[in-house]
C-alpha positions as CSV (number, residue, x, y, z in Angstrom):
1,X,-35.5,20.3,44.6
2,X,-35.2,18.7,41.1
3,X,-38.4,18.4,39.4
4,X,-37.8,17.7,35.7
5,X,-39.2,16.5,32.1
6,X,-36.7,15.7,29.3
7,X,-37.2,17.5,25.8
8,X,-34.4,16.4,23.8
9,X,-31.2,17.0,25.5
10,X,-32.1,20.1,28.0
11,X,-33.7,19.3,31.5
12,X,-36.0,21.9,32.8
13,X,-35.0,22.0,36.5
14,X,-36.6,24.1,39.4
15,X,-33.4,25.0,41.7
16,X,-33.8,25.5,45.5
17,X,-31.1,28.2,45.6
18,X,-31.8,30.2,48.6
19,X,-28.9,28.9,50.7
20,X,-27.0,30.9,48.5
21,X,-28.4,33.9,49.6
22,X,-26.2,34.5,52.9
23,X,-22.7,34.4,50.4
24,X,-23.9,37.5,48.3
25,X,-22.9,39.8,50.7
26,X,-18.9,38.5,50.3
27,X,-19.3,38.5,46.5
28,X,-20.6,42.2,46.9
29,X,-17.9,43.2,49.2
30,X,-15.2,41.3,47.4
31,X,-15.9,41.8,44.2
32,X,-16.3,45.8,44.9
33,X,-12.9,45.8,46.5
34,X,-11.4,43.8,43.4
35,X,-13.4,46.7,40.9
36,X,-11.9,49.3,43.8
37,X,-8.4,47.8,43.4
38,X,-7.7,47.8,40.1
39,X,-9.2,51.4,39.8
40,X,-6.6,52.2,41.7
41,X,-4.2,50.5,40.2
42,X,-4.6,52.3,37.1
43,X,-3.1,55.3,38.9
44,X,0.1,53.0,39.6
45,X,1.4,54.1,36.8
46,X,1.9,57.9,37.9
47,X,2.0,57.5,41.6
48,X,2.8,54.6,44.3
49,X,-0.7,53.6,45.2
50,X,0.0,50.2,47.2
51,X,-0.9,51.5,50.3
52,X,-4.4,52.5,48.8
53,X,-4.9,49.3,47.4
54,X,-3.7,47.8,50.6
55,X,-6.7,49.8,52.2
56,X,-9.5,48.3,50.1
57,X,-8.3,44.8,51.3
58,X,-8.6,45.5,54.8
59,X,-11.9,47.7,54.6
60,X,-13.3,44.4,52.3
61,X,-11.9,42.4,55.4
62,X,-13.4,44.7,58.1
63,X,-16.6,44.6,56.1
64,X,-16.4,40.7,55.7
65,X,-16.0,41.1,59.5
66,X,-19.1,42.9,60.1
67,X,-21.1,40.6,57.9
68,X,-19.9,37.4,59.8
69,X,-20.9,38.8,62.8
70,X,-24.3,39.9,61.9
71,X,-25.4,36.5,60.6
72,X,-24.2,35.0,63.9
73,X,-26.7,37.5,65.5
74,X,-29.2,36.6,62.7
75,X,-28.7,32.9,63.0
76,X,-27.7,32.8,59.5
77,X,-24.3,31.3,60.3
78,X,-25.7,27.9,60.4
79,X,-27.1,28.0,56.9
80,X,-23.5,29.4,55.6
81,X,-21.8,27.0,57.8
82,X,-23.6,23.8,56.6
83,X,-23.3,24.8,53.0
84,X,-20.0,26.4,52.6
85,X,-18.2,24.8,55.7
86,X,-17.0,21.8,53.0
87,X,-15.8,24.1,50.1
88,X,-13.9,26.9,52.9
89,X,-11.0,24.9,53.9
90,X,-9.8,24.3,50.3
91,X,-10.2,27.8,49.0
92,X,-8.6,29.2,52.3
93,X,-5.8,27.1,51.4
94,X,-5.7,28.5,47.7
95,X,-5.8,32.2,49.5
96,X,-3.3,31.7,52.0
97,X,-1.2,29.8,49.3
98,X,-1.2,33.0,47.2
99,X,-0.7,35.5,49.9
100,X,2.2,33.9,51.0
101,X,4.0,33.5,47.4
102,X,3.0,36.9,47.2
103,X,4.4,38.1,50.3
104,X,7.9,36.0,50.0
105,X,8.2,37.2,46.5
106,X,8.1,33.5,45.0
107,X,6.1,34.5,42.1
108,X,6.2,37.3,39.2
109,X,3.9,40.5,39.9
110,X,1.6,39.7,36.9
111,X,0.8,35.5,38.5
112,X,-1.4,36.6,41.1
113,X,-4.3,38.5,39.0
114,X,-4.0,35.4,36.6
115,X,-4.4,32.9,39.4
116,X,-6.9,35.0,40.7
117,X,-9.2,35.1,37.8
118,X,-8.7,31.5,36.7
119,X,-9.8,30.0,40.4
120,X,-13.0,32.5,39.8
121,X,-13.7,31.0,36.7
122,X,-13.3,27.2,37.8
123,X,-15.5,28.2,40.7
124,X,-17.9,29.6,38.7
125,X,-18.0,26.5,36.4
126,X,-18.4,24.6,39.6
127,X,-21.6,26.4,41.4
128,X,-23.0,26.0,37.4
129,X,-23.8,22.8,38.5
130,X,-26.5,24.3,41.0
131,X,-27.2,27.7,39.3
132,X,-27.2,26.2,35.6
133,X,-26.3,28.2,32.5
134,X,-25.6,31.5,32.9
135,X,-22.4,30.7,35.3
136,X,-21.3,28.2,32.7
137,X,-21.3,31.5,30.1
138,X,-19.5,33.2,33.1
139,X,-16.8,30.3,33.8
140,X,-15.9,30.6,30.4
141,X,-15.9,33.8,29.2
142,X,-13.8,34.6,32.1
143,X,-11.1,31.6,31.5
144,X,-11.1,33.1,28.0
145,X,-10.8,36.6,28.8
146,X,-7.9,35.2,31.6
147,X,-6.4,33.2,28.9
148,X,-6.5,36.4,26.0
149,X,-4.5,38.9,28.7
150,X,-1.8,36.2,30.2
151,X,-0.9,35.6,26.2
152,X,-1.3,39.2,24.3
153,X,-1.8,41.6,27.1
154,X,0.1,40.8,30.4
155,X,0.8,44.1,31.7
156,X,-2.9,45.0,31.9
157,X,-3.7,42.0,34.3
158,X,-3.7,43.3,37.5
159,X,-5.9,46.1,36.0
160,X,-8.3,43.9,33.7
161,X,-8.8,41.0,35.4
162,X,-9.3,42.7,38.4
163,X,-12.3,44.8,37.5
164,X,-14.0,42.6,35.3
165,X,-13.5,39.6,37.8
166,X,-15.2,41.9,40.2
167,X,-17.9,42.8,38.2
168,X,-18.2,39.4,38.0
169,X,-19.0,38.4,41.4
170,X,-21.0,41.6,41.9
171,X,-22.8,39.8,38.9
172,X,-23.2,36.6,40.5
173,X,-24.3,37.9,43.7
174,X,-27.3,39.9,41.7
175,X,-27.9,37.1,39.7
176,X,-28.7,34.9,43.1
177,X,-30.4,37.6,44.9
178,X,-32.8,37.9,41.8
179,X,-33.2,34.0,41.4
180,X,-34.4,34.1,44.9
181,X,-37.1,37.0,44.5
182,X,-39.0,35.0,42.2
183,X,-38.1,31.2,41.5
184,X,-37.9,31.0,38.0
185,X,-37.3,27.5,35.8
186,X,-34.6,27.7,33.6
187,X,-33.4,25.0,31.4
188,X,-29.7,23.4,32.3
189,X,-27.8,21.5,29.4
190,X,-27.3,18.0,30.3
Protein backbone atom coordinates (compact mmCIF):
# COMPACT_ATOMS: atom_id res chain seq x y z
CA UNK A 1 0.00 0.00 0.00
CA UNK A 2 1.41 3.41 -1.33
CA UNK A 3 -0.09 6.26 0.40
CA UNK A 4 2.05 9.31 -0.40
CA UNK A 5 2.43 13.33 -0.42
CA UNK A 6 5.30 14.98 -2.36
CA UNK A 7 7.69 17.46 -0.50
CA UNK A 8 10.15 18.34 -2.94
CA UNK A 9 11.73 15.46 -4.44
CA UNK A 10 11.26 12.56 -1.46
CA UNK A 11 7.86 10.65 -1.32
CA UNK A 12 6.86 9.56 2.07
CA UNK A 13 5.59 6.05 1.42
CA UNK A 14 3.92 3.56 3.91
CA UNK A 15 5.29 -0.01 2.69
CA UNK A 16 3.22 -3.24 3.21
CA UNK A 17 6.33 -5.40 3.84
CA UNK A 18 5.20 -8.30 5.67
CA UNK A 19 5.46 -10.85 2.83
CA UNK A 20 8.95 -10.45 3.43
CA UNK A 21 8.83 -11.83 6.68
CA UNK A 22 8.76 -15.77 5.78
CA UNK A 23 12.53 -15.09 3.68
CA UNK A 24 14.28 -13.86 6.97
CA UNK A 25 14.77 -17.08 8.13
CA UNK A 26 17.17 -18.02 4.83
CA UNK A 27 18.91 -14.63 5.18
CA UNK A 28 19.57 -15.70 8.88
CA UNK A 29 20.70 -19.11 8.06
CA UNK A 30 22.60 -18.01 4.99
CA UNK A 31 24.13 -15.19 5.97
CA UNK A 32 25.37 -17.04 9.33
CA UNK A 33 26.87 -19.82 7.29
CA UNK A 34 28.68 -17.13 4.95
CA UNK A 35 29.95 -15.12 8.55
CA UNK A 36 30.71 -19.12 9.69
CA UNK A 37 32.67 -19.78 6.44
CA UNK A 38 34.85 -17.27 6.14
CA UNK A 39 35.72 -17.58 9.94
CA UNK A 40 36.89 -20.53 9.03
CA UNK A 41 38.53 -19.74 6.28
CA UNK A 42 40.76 -17.61 8.15
CA UNK A 43 42.34 -20.72 9.54
CA UNK A 44 43.01 -21.85 5.81
CA UNK A 45 46.01 -20.42 5.99
CA UNK A 46 47.56 -22.87 8.79
CA UNK A 47 45.45 -25.88 8.27
CA UNK A 48 43.17 -27.51 5.32
CA UNK A 49 39.75 -26.47 6.50
CA UNK A 50 37.56 -27.26 3.33
CA UNK A 51 35.93 -29.94 4.79
CA UNK A 52 34.74 -27.59 7.67
CA UNK A 53 33.64 -25.08 5.41
CA UNK A 54 31.98 -27.79 3.40
CA UNK A 55 30.01 -28.59 6.70
CA UNK A 56 28.43 -25.09 7.20
CA UNK A 57 26.97 -25.35 3.63
CA UNK A 58 25.26 -28.51 4.23
CA UNK A 59 24.11 -27.64 7.91
CA UNK A 60 22.78 -24.00 6.18
CA UNK A 61 21.15 -26.58 3.63
CA UNK A 62 19.75 -28.94 6.34
CA UNK A 63 18.54 -25.87 8.15
CA UNK A 64 17.06 -24.31 4.83
CA UNK A 65 15.43 -27.82 4.82
CA UNK A 66 13.85 -27.66 8.09
CA UNK A 67 12.54 -24.17 7.49
CA UNK A 68 10.78 -25.17 4.11
CA UNK A 69 9.17 -27.77 5.76
CA UNK A 70 7.90 -25.94 8.64
CA UNK A 71 6.14 -23.25 6.58
CA UNK A 72 4.46 -25.99 4.52
CA UNK A 73 3.11 -27.17 7.90
CA UNK A 74 2.40 -23.42 8.81
CA UNK A 75 0.88 -22.66 5.48
CA UNK A 76 3.43 -20.06 5.02
CA UNK A 77 4.64 -21.69 1.75
CA UNK A 78 1.96 -19.98 -0.15
CA UNK A 79 2.98 -16.52 0.85
CA UNK A 80 6.74 -17.41 -0.08
CA UNK A 81 5.65 -19.16 -3.08
CA UNK A 82 3.52 -16.26 -4.55
CA UNK A 83 6.12 -13.67 -3.81
CA UNK A 84 9.40 -15.33 -4.42
CA UNK A 85 8.19 -18.04 -6.92
CA UNK A 86 9.12 -15.34 -9.96
CA UNK A 87 12.57 -14.13 -8.68
CA UNK A 88 13.69 -18.26 -7.60
CA UNK A 89 14.23 -19.68 -11.04
CA UNK A 90 16.71 -16.93 -12.07
CA UNK A 91 18.78 -16.83 -8.93
CA UNK A 92 18.80 -20.77 -8.84
CA UNK A 93 20.28 -20.44 -12.13
CA UNK A 94 22.97 -17.90 -10.98
CA UNK A 95 23.70 -20.56 -7.93
CA UNK A 96 23.91 -23.59 -9.90
CA UNK A 97 25.93 -21.52 -12.57
CA UNK A 98 28.57 -20.84 -9.94
CA UNK A 99 28.65 -24.21 -8.31
CA UNK A 100 29.30 -25.78 -11.36
CA UNK A 101 32.29 -23.38 -12.53
CA UNK A 102 33.30 -23.92 -9.25
CA UNK A 103 33.22 -27.55 -9.18
CA UNK A 104 34.75 -28.09 -12.98
CA UNK A 105 37.41 -25.68 -11.98
CA UNK A 106 36.39 -23.08 -14.81
CA UNK A 107 36.99 -20.12 -12.78
CA UNK A 108 40.02 -18.65 -10.42
CA UNK A 109 39.55 -19.38 -6.55
CA UNK A 110 39.17 -15.69 -5.74
CA UNK A 111 35.80 -15.26 -8.71
CA UNK A 112 33.36 -16.90 -6.60
CA UNK A 113 33.44 -14.57 -3.34
CA UNK A 114 33.44 -11.66 -5.92
CA UNK A 115 30.45 -12.88 -7.80
CA UNK A 116 29.04 -13.76 -4.70
CA UNK A 117 29.05 -10.30 -3.15
CA UNK A 118 28.25 -8.36 -6.35
CA UNK A 119 24.82 -10.50 -7.08
CA UNK A 120 24.10 -9.57 -3.11
CA UNK A 121 24.58 -6.09 -3.81
CA UNK A 122 22.47 -5.89 -7.18
CA UNK A 123 19.80 -7.84 -5.18
CA UNK A 124 19.87 -5.52 -2.55
CA UNK A 125 19.64 -2.53 -4.90
CA UNK A 126 16.63 -4.42 -6.37
CA UNK A 127 14.32 -5.21 -3.10
CA UNK A 128 15.32 -1.11 -2.42
CA UNK A 129 12.67 -0.62 -4.61
CA UNK A 130 10.12 -2.08 -1.92
CA UNK A 131 12.22 -1.59 1.36
CA UNK A 132 13.51 2.06 0.30
CA UNK A 133 16.73 3.65 1.54
CA UNK A 134 18.53 1.92 3.74
CA UNK A 135 19.13 -1.17 1.11
CA UNK A 136 20.12 1.33 -1.42
CA UNK A 137 23.08 2.44 1.33
CA UNK A 138 23.54 -1.42 1.57
CA UNK A 139 23.64 -2.12 -2.41
CA UNK A 140 26.25 0.21 -2.59
CA UNK A 141 28.36 0.12 0.08
CA UNK A 142 28.66 -3.48 -0.60
CA UNK A 143 29.39 -3.04 -4.65
CA UNK A 144 32.00 -0.63 -3.30
CA UNK A 145 33.52 -2.65 -0.63
CA UNK A 146 33.37 -5.67 -3.63
CA UNK A 147 34.83 -3.36 -5.97
CA UNK A 148 37.86 -2.01 -3.15
CA UNK A 149 39.01 -5.91 -2.47
CA UNK A 150 38.79 -7.40 -6.30
CA UNK A 151 41.31 -4.17 -7.12
CA UNK A 152 43.75 -3.73 -3.96
CA UNK A 153 43.04 -6.71 -1.78
CA UNK A 154 42.19 -9.96 -3.66
CA UNK A 155 43.53 -12.47 -1.46
CA UNK A 156 41.37 -11.42 1.41
CA UNK A 157 38.02 -12.05 -0.61
CA UNK A 158 36.95 -15.17 0.31
CA UNK A 159 37.49 -14.01 3.93
CA UNK A 160 36.04 -10.32 3.64
CA UNK A 161 33.41 -10.57 1.52
CA UNK A 162 32.26 -13.43 3.00
CA UNK A 163 31.70 -12.12 6.56
CA UNK A 164 30.60 -8.79 5.86
CA UNK A 165 28.18 -10.09 2.97
CA UNK A 166 26.82 -12.24 5.74
CA UNK A 167 26.43 -9.69 8.20
CA UNK A 168 24.69 -8.24 5.55
CA UNK A 169 21.83 -10.44 5.15
CA UNK A 170 21.72 -11.04 8.84
CA UNK A 171 21.26 -7.22 8.61
CA UNK A 172 18.61 -7.33 6.17
CA UNK A 173 16.70 -9.93 7.73
CA UNK A 174 16.63 -7.68 11.20
CA UNK A 175 16.00 -4.80 9.31
CA UNK A 176 12.49 -6.60 7.88
CA UNK A 177 11.67 -8.27 10.99
CA UNK A 178 11.76 -4.82 12.78
CA UNK A 179 9.87 -3.01 9.91
CA UNK A 180 7.24 -5.42 10.54
CA UNK A 181 6.93 -5.00 14.45
CA UNK A 182 5.95 -1.55 14.03
CA UNK A 183 5.12 0.00 10.48
CA UNK A 184 7.06 2.83 10.36
CA UNK A 185 6.91 5.72 7.23
CA UNK A 186 10.17 6.29 5.91
CA UNK A 187 10.83 8.60 3.08
CA UNK A 188 12.23 6.86 -0.42
CA UNK A 189 14.14 9.19 -2.91
CA UNK A 190 12.44 9.40 -6.08
Amino acid sequence: MKTGKASGHQLEQRHDISWGLPYTVFLYIWGTQWVLSSCIGFFGQWQDVELWQQLTVWLALAASLLALMASFRSGTWRQLADQGGKAALPLLMIIGAVSVLQYVQAVDPFFAPLLRSFVLAIGYAQLAIWLGRPLIYMSLWLFLLTSVIAVWYLGFASMLLGGFGGLSMIAVAWLIRSWNQSPKTREVTQ
